[in-house]
C-alpha positions as CSV (number, residue, x, y, z in Angstrom):
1,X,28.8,63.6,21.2
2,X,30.5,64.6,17.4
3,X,27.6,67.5,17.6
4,X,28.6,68.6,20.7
5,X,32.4,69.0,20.4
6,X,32.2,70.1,17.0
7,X,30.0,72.9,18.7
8,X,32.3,73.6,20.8
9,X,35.1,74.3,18.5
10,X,33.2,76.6,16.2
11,X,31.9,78.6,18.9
12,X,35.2,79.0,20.4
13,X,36.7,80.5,17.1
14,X,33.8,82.9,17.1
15,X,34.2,83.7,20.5
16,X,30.0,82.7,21.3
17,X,30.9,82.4,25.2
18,X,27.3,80.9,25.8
19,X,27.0,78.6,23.1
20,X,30.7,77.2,24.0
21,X,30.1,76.3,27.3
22,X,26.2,74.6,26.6
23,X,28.0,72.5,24.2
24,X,30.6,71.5,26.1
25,X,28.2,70.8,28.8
26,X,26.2,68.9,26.4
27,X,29.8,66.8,25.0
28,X,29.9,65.8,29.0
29,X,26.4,64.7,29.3
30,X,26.5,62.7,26.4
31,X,29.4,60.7,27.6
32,X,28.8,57.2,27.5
33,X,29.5,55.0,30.9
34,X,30.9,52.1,28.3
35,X,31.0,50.1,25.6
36,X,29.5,46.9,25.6
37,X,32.3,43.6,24.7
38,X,30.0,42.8,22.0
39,X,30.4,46.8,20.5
40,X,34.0,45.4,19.9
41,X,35.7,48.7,21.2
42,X,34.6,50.4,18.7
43,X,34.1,54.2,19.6
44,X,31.2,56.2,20.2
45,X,32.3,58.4,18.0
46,X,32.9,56.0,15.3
47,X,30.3,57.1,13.2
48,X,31.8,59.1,10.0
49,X,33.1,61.9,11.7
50,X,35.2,62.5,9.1
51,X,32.0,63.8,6.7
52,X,31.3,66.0,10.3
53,X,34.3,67.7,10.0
54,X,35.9,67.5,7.1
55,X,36.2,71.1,6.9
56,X,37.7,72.5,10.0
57,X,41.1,72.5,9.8
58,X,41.1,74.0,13.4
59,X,44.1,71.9,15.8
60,X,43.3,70.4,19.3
61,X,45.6,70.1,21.9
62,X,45.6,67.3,24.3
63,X,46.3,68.6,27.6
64,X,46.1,65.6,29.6
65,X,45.2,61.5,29.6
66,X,43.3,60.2,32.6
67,X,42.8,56.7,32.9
68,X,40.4,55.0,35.8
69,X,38.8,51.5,36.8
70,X,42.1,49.9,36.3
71,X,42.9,48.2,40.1
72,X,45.8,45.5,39.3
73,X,46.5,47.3,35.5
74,X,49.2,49.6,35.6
75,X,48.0,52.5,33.8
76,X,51.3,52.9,32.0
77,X,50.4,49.6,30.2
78,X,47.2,51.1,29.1
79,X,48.6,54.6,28.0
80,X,51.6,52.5,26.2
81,X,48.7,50.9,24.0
82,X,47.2,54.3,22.9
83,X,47.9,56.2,20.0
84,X,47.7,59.4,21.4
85,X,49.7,61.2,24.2
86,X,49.8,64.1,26.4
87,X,51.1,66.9,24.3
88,X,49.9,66.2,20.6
89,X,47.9,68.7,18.5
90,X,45.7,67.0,16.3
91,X,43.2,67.9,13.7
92,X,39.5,67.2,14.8
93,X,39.2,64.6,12.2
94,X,42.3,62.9,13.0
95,X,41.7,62.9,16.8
96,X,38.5,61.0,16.8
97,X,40.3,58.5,14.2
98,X,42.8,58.1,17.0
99,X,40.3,57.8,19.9
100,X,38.7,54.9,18.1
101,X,41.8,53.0,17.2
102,X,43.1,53.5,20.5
103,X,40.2,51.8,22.3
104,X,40.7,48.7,19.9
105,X,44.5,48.4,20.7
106,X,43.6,48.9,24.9
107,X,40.6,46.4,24.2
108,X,42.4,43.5,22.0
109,X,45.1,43.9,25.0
110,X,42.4,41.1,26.1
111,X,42.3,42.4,29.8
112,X,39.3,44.5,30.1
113,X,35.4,43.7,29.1
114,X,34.8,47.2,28.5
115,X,37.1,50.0,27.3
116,X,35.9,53.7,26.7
117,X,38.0,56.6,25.2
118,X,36.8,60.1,24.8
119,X,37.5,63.6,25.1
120,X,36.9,65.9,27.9
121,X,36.7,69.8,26.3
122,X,38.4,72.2,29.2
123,X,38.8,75.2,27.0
124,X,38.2,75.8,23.2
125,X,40.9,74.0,21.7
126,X,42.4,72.0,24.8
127,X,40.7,68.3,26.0
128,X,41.4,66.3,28.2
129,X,41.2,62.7,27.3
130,X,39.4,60.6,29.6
131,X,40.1,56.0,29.4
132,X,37.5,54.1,31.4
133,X,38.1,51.0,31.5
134,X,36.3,47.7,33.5
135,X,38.9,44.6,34.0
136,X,38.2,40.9,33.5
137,X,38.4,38.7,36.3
138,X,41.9,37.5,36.2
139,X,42.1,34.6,38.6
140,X,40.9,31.2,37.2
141,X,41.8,28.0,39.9
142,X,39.2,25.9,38.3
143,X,38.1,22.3,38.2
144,X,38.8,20.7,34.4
145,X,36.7,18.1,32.5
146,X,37.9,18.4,29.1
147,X,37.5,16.1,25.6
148,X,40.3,13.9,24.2
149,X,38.5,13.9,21.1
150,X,38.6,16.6,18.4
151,X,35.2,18.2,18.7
152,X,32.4,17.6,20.3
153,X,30.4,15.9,17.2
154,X,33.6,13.3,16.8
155,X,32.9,12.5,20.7
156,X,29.1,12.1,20.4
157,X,28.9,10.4,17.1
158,X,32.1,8.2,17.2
159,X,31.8,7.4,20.6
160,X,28.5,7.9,22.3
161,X,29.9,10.6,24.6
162,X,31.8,8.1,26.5
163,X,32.7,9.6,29.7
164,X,36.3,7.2,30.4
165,X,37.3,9.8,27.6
166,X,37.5,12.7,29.5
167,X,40.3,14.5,31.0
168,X,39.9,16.0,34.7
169,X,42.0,18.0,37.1
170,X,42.7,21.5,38.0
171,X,43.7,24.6,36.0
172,X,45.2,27.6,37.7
173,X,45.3,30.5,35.7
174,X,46.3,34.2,35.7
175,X,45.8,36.6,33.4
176,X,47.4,39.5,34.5
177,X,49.6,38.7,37.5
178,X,51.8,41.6,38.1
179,X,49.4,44.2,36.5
180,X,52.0,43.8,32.7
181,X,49.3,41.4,31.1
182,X,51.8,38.6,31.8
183,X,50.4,35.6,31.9
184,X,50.9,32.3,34.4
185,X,49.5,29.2,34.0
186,X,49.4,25.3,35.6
187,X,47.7,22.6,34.6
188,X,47.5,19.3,37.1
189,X,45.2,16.8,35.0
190,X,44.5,13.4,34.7
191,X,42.1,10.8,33.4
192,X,42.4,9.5,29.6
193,X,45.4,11.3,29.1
194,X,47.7,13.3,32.2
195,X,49.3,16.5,31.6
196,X,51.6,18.3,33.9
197,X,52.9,21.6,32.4
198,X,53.1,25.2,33.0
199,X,53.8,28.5,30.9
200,X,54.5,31.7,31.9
201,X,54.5,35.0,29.1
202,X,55.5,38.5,29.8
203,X,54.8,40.5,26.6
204,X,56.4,43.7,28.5
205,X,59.4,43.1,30.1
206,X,62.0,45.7,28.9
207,X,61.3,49.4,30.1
208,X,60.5,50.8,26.4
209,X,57.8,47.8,26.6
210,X,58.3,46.7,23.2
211,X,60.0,43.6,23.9
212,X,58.2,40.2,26.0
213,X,59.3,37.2,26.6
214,X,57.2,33.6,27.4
215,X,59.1,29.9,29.0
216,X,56.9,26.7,29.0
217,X,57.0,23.3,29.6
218,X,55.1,19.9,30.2
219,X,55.3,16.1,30.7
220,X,51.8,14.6,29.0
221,X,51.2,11.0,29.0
222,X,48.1,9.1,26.6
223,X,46.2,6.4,26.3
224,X,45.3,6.3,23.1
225,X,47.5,7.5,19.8
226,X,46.5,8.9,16.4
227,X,48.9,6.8,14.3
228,X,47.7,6.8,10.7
229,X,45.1,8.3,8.3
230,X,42.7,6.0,6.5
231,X,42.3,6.0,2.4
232,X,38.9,7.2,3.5
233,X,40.4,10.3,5.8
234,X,39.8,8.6,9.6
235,X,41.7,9.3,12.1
236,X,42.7,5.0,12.8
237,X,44.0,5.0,16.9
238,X,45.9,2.5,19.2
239,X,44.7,2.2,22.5
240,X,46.0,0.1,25.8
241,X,45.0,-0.4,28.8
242,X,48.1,1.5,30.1
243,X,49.7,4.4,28.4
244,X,50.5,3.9,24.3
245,X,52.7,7.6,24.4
246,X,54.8,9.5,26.9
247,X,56.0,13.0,25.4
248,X,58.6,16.1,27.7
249,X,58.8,19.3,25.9
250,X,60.1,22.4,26.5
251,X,59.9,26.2,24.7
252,X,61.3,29.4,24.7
253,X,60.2,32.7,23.2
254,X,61.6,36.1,22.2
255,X,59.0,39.0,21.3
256,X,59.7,42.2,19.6
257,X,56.8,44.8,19.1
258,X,57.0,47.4,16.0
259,X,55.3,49.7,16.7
260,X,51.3,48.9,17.6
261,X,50.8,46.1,15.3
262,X,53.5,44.7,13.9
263,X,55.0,41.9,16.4
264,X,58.1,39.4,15.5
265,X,58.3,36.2,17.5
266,X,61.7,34.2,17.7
267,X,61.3,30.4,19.2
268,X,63.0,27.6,20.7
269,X,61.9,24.5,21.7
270,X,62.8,20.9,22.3
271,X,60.0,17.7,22.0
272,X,60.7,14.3,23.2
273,X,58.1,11.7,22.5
274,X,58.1,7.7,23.1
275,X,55.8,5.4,21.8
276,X,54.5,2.0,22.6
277,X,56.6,-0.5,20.3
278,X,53.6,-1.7,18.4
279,X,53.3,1.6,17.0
280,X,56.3,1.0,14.6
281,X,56.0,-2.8,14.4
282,X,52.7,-3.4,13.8
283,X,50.7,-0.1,12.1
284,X,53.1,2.9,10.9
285,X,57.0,2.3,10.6
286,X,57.0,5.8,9.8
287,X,55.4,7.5,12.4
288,X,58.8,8.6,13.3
289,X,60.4,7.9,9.8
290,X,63.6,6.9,12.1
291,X,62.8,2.9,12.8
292,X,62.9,4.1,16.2
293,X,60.2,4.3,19.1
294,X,61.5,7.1,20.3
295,X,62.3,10.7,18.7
296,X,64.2,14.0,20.7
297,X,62.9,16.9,18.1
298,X,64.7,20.7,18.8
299,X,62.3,23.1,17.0
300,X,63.5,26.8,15.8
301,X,61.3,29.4,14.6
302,X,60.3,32.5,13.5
303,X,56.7,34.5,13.0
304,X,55.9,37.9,12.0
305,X,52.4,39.0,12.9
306,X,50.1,41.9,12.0
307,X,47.3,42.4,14.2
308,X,44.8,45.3,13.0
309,X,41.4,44.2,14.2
310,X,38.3,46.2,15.6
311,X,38.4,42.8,18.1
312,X,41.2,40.4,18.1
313,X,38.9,37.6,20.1
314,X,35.9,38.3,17.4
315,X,37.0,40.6,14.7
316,X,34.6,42.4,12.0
317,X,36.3,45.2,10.8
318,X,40.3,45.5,9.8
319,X,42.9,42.9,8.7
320,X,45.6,40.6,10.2
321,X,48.3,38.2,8.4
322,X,51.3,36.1,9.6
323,X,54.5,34.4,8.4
324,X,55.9,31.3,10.1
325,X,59.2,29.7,9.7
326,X,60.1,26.6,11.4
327,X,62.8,24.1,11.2
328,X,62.3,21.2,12.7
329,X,65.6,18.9,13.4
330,X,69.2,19.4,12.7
331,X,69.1,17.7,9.5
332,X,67.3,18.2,5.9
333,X,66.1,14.7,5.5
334,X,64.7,11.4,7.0
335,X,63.6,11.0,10.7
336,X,61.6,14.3,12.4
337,X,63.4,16.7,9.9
338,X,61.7,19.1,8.1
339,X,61.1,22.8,6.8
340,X,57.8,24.7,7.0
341,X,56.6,27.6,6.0
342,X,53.1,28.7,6.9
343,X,51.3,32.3,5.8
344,X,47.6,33.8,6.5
345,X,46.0,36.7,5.3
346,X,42.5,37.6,6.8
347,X,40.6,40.6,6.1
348,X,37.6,41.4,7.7
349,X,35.0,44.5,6.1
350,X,31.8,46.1,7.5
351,X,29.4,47.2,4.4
352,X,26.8,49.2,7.1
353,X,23.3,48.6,8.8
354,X,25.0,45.5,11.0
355,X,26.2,43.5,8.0
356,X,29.5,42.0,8.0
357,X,31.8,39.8,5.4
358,X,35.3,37.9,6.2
359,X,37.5,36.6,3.2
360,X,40.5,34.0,5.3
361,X,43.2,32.3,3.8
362,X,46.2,29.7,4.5
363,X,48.9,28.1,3.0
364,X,51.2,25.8,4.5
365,X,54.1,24.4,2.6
366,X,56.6,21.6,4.1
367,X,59.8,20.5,3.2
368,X,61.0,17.5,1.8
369,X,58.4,16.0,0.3
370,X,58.8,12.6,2.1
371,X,57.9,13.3,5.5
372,X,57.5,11.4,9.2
373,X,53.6,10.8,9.8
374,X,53.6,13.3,12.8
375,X,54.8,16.0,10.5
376,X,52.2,15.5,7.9
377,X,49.3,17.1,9.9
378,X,47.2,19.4,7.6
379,X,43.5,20.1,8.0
380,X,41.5,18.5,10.3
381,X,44.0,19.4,13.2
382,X,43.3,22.3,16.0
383,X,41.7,25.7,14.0
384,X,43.4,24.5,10.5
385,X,39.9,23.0,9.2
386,X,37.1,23.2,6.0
387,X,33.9,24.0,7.9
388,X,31.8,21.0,6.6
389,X,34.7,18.6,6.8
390,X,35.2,18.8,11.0
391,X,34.9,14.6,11.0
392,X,37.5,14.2,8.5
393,X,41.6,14.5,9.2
394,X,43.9,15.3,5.9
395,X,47.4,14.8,5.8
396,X,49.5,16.9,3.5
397,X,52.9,18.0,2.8
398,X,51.4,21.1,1.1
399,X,47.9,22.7,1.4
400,X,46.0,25.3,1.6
401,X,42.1,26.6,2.1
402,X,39.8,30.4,1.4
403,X,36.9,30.6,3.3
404,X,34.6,33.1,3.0
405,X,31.9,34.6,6.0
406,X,28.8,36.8,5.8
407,X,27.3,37.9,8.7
408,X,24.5,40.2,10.0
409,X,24.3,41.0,13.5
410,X,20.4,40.4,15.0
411,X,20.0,41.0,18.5
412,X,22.3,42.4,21.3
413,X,21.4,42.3,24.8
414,X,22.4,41.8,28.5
415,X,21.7,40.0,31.5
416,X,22.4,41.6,34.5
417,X,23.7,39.5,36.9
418,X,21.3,39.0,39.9
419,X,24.3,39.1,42.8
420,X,25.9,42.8,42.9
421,X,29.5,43.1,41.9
422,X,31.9,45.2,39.5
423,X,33.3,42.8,37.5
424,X,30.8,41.4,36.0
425,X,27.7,43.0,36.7
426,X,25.6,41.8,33.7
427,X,26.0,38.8,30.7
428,X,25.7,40.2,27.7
429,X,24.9,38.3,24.5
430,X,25.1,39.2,20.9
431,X,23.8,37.0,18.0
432,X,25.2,36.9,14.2
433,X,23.8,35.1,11.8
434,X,25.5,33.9,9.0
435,X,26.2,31.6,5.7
436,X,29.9,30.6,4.5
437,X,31.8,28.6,2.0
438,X,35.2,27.5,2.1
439,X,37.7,25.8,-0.7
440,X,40.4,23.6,0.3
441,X,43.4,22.0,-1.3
442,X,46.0,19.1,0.4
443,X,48.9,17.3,-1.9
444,X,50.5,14.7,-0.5
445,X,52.7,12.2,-2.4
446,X,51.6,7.8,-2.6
447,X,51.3,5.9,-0.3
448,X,49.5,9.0,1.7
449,X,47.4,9.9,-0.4
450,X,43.5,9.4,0.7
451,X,40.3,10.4,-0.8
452,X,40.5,13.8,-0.1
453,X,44.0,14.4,-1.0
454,X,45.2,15.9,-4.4
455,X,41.5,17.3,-5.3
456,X,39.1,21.1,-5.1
457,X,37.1,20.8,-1.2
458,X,34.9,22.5,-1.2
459,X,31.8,23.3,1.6
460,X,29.6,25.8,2.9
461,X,26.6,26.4,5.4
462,X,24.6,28.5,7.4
463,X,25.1,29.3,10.9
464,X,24.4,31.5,14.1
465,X,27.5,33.0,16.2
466,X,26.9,33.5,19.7
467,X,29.6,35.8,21.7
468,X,29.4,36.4,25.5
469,X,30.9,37.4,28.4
470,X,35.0,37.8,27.9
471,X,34.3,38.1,24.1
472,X,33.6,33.5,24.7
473,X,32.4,33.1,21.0
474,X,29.6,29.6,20.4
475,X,29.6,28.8,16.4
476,X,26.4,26.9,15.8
477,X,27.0,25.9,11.7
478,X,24.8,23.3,9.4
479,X,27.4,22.4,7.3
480,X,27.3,20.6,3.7
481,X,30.7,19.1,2.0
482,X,31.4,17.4,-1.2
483,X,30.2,14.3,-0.6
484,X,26.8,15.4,0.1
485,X,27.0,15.2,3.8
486,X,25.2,17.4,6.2
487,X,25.2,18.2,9.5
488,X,25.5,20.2,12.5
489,X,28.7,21.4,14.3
490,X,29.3,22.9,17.6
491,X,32.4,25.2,18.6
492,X,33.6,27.0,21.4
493,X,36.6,29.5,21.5
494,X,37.7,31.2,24.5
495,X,38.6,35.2,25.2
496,X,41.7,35.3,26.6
């Protein structure tokens, strides 16, 4: 395709009439249908063009953007996420630059599985650019069973895959319900714990589409309740035959987009959680740090975000950092209070022939240093984790962790789908295998202080990645940690 276009544009100068229109003939015949998810929107035209064309200083002229396959998309969403538009004169170099990084910003949009951009040559230095794009299947009223447990290995090794821990119910879910990628979703669940909540997100709601907005709220009631950390870094629970913790909360966002990948985030919230009385009588009096059972929390925040990834689900090329504020309380001190600030900075390089590295890092730092127990979450809690040390919880009031990835893709291929259909007419499946190592550090002041805190983690592994339909990412790891522990963790992470 590079050959054929840049063809086209040195025959054109030398006015070759013959030679022009069999290249151009050739630039449409090569035009790929699409890119595979597991190509991570990157271009077809991705490779090098610069050294291609690095010395024609010749200027194309976009005459025109077409976009197709889009059915409940509005195409102005999609041309908003490009960095090129109707009118611009580029430099060859610099147009195939922008055709690649506007097929990762349509693609990390998370709404389609495949995303093509390319050029259509209509005269010698005028092209048409041509968006293909196939969308996801939006629409998700689906039965739940879900784990109360943190992973899967804490389920099957602490508790035999007990099946009264399971959560069940219905999750409705739409993806893109008014064609603006805003989002609505309900959940109805009960079993172990109940959850009643809902969230609704609009990331384009002003006219220049560079402002969003998202509301949310829930009423969640448990069984069981993570109340204190053991010297020896176990999670130690209360559990009742009835419900041990009843929590309302309710959250408000603001969103402002600069330009394609800077994004500021401005939030409001309020938590109310109640907990059985034993809680504060019997195990941790300062769960809530208030001598209360009871704590009504208003939560302000702030993040800025930088998102420049070949793939935002599964990246392997490009970088991406954030910085959180939150203040928790209307106070400084003593009860629910506190100050946080959180950072990241992940950058992600491709070094050729399918090989891959990652270097990720966190900090989180939290004000004042004597803290409620709920506030005191560190690693072991959601995605904030040492690879290695999944079975293990670590309170801290500051911490932070560099992990390290390398990665060589293996095999890629697809599946089609035996009953006919357009959205998803094949499972495709791309395998990375990999080895890792991460380093870990959480302070926390006496009498929290456990094995783990105040010391170098470290850990590392070897592992195989998995990634499938809707970018659904399966991390198969055999992980070692400081102690001289092995063993093998499984972990799933969605695509939208």
């Amino acid at each position: 395709m590079i050959f054929a276009a840049i063809c086209c544009h040195i025959f054109s100068f030398k006015r070759r009439t013959w030679p022009f229109i069999l290249c151009c003939s050739l630039s449409v015949f090569l035009y790929v249908p699409f890119t595979s998810a597991h190509d991570h929107a990157v271009s077809p035209f991705a490779s090098s063009p610069e050294k291609a064309i690095a010395d024609s200083l010749g200027k194309i002229h976009i005459a025109s953007i077409t976009v197709s396959g889009n059915k409940r998309t509005k195409t102005y969403i999609i041309l908003h996420e490009m960095n090129i538009k109707a009118g611009d004169s580029l430099s060859i170099s610099t147009l195939f630059q922008k055709i690649q990084q506007s097929q990762a910003l349509i693609y990390n949009t998370t709404l389609f599985s495949d995303v093509l951009v390319g050029p259509y040559f209509v005269t010698a230095t005028d092209v048409n650019i041509q968006v293909v794009v196939r969308e996801k299947w939006y629409i998700y009223p689906s039965p739940q069973f879900q784990l109360t447990d943190r992973s899967f290995n804490e389920w099957i090794k602490r508790y035999d895959a007990d099946l009264d821990r399971v959560v069940y119910g219905v999750k409705f879910a739409h993806y893109n319900l008014s064609g603006r990628r805003d989002q609505l979703r309900l959940y109805l669940l009960n079993g172990y714990t109940r959850n009643f909540a809902f969230a609704y997100s609009a990331p384009y709601s002003n006219k220049a589409l560079n402002e969003g907005f998202s509301i949310g709220g829930g009423f969640s009631q448990s069984r069981e309740l993570l109340y204190a950390t053991s010297t020896l870094n176990e999670p130690l629970r209360y559990k009742t035959q009835g419900f041990v913790r009843n929590s309302f909360n309710l959250h408000a966002s603001y969103l402002r987009r600069q330009g394609f990948y800077r994004r500021h985030f401005f939030n409001i919230g309020f938590l109310y959680q109640q907990v059985d009385d034993s809680i504060r009588l019997k195990y941790n009096s300062a769960y809530f740090n208030n001598k209360k059972d009871h704590a009504g929390t208003p939560d302000l925040g702030y993040t800025f975000s930088y998102v420049n990834t070949n793939n935002i689900n599964y990246p392997l090329t490009g970088k991406l950092y954030n910085i959180t504020l939150l203040k928790r309380g209307l106070g400084f001190t003593g009860g629910m209070n506190m100050l946080s600030l959180g950072a990241s900075y992940n950058r992600y390089f491709s070094h050729g022939r399918n090989w891959y590295s990652a270097v990720q890092t966190q900090v989180l730092f939290k004000l004042p240093g004597t803290l409620s127990y709920v506030n005191q979450q560190a690693f072991g809690y959601g995605l904030y984790a040492l690879r290695g040390l999944e079975n293990y919880v670590i309170d801290a009031v500051h911490s932070g962790l560099a992990a390290y990835t390398l990665k060589k893709k293996i095999v890629s291929f697809k599946i089609r789908i035996p009953i006919q259909n357009k959205v998803v007419p094949y499972l495709p499946f791309t395998f990375y295998a990999k080895t890792f190592a991460d380093l870990g550090y959480a302070y926390n002041k006496a009498p929290y202080d456990t094995k783990l805190n105040n010391k170098l983690l470290y850990s590392g592994g070897v592992g195989i990645d998995v990634l499938t339909l809707y970018d659904i990412n399966l991390r198969i790891e055999y992980s070692f940690n400081q102690l001289g522990q092995k063993g093998l963790f499984l972990h799933t992470k969605g695509g939208f």
